[in-house]
C-alpha angles and dihedrals in degrees: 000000000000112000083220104052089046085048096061108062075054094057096038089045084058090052099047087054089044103053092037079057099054094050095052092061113116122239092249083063099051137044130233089258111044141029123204135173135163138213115188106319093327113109123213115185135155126180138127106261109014125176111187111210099164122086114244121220094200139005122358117205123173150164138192153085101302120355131201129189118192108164128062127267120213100204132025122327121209116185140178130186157102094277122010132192129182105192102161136053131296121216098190132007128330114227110182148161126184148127095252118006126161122185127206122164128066129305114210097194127354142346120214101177137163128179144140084254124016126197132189106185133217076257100055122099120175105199085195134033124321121232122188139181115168152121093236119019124189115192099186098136132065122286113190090186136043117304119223117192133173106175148117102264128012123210123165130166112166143067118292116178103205128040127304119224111183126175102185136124098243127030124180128166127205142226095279104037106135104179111174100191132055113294100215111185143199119204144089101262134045129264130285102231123182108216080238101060116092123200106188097196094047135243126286134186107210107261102269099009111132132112095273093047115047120144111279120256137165119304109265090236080064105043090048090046090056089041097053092044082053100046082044089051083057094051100052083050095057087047085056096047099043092051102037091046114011101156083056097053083044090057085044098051086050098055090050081052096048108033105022089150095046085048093058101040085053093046096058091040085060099041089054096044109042102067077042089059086046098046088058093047087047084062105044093073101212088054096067099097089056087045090056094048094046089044087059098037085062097044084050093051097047098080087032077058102056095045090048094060091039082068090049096062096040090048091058094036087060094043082061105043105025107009088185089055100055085074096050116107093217091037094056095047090052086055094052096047089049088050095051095046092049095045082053099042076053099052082059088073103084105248104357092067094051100051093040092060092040076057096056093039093055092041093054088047095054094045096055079047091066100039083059089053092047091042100048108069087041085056086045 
């Protein structure tokens, strides 16, 4: 069997500890704005605004507003936020998602990355492949590997040592650009090349692609007809919920009010180990029938999830502004509905909308996260 597919029960198995770590703090050893634990030389922490100072002699994983790391890390990082900066060097892989993250120090293997706007500063130096989504990407820095980017606007000047495969809208390449591989790209206009840049394995446009000729897809008409019936299922869930249970969306609401960062390490915790714990039981044999339970119990939570944080936000949004009707039953509904249209009139922004809603996915998983673990030992 595949060394990386052993590997990894081993590595969700560390998260698990680790995060159950981290929930079983007591509140005299964390602050009301962040949350830290360790196990061996890994480092868990959540909060809203974290600046690591402390050097890191394994994995870093962290979640928050704006997050600053300015300390190396020996092994992976994996990072979630607002506003990201990597300012250090990276012994292993980057794995990163943020509205805005920049990165400047050295990678020793990969960077997986997405973000609204993605930076890879003259400092930067990716010892490994490069991997972008993202509505704005910068490649100042030095990539060793190939370079895959799917993204509004392409800008890259620096060397890279491998390919470069971009599907964006825009690419463009500066004056230093050295790229010592084929640059194959995906958009409806030509490349942007300064008379500097130099790619040594030539420039090509994929077979077929122009603006007459894209691949064919739904009619839009179509696609917005399925997407609206979907955003109006969630709403009738959120009705359901809010009416069937309305104490336990209120605890709910609490926790995304009190622990946003901690939601969303847990929810991407979650997100990763789950299809992990399935995959072992797969194998196993005698544990398929578990796997295939579990497999359809997740797919089940995700939308429960989202709406879940879509109360959330409305729940807050009505404290500010009506405190008496946050405990309304219509009002709260109303919330919920204006939350979820909004959330999908955003997903129709390229990029935004998508991380936003992985967001609100990975908030609502790790809220449900945290009532299980308050419900358990009542239940105990």
């Amino acid at each position: 069997m595949n060394r990386r597919i052993l590997s990894a029960p081993r590595g969700a198995c560390r998260v698990g500890a680790a995060l159950l770590l981290v929930l079983t703090l007591p509140p005299s050893h964390a602050d009301s704005s962040a949350q830290q634990a360790r196990l061996g030389g890994d480092l868990f922490v959540a909060g809203g605004t974290l600046t690591l100072r402390d050097p890191v002699g394994g994995d870093l994983f962290a979640a928050g507003g704006s997050i600053d790391v300015d300390a190396p890390v020996g092994g992976d990082a994996l990072v979630a936020g607002g506003k990201v900066r990597l300012g250090v060097d990276i012994g292993h892989s980057v794995y990163a998602a943020a509205g805005q993250l920049s990165v400047d120090g050295k990678v020793g293997h990969n960077a997986r990355v997405a973000g609204g706007r993605v930076e890879f500063g003259p400092k930067a130096e990716v010892l490994g492949n490069v991997s972008v989504a993202g509505g704005r990407v910068q490649l100042l820095g030095a990539v060793r590997g190939h370079v895959q980017v799917a993204g509004g606007r392409l800008w890259i000047d620096g060397p890279v040592g491998g390919d470069v495969l971009a599907t964006s809208g825009e690419v463009a390449l500066g004056p230093n650009a050295r790229i010592a591989g084929k640059l194959r790209y995906r958009s409806g206009d030509p490349v942007q090349q300064d008379p500097g840049a130099q790619v040594l394995g030539g420039v090509e446009q994929w077979p077929g692609w122009h603006r007459e000729a894209q691949p064919t897809a739904p009619p839009r008409p179509m696609r917005s007809g399925i997407a609206w019936w979907w955003t109006a299922g969630l709403i009738v869930l959120a009705a359901i919920l809010l009416a069937a249970w309305p104490q336990w969306c209120a605890r709910n609401s609490q926790t995304l009010r009190q622990r946003p960062g901690l939601s969303l390490l847990l929810g991407f915790a979650w997100l990763v180990c789950v299809p992990v714990a399935v995959l072992v039981l797969l194998v196993t044999i005698i544990g398929i029938p578990l796997a295939l339970l579990a497999a359809a119990l997740y797919v089940a939570v995700l939308p429960l999830a989202y709406v879940s944080t879509a109360i959330g936000l409305a729940d807050q949004a009505l404290l500010a502004w009506r405190s008496d009707a946050a405990l309304r039953w219509g009002w709260r509904i109303a919330g919920a509905a204006a939350v979820l249209i909004g959330l999908a009139l955003l997903g129709r922004v390229p990029w935004l909308g998508g991380l936003v809603a992985f967001a609100a996915l990975l908030a609502g998983l790790g809220m449900l996260a945290l009532q299980w673990r308050r419900v358990a030992p009542a239940a105990g």
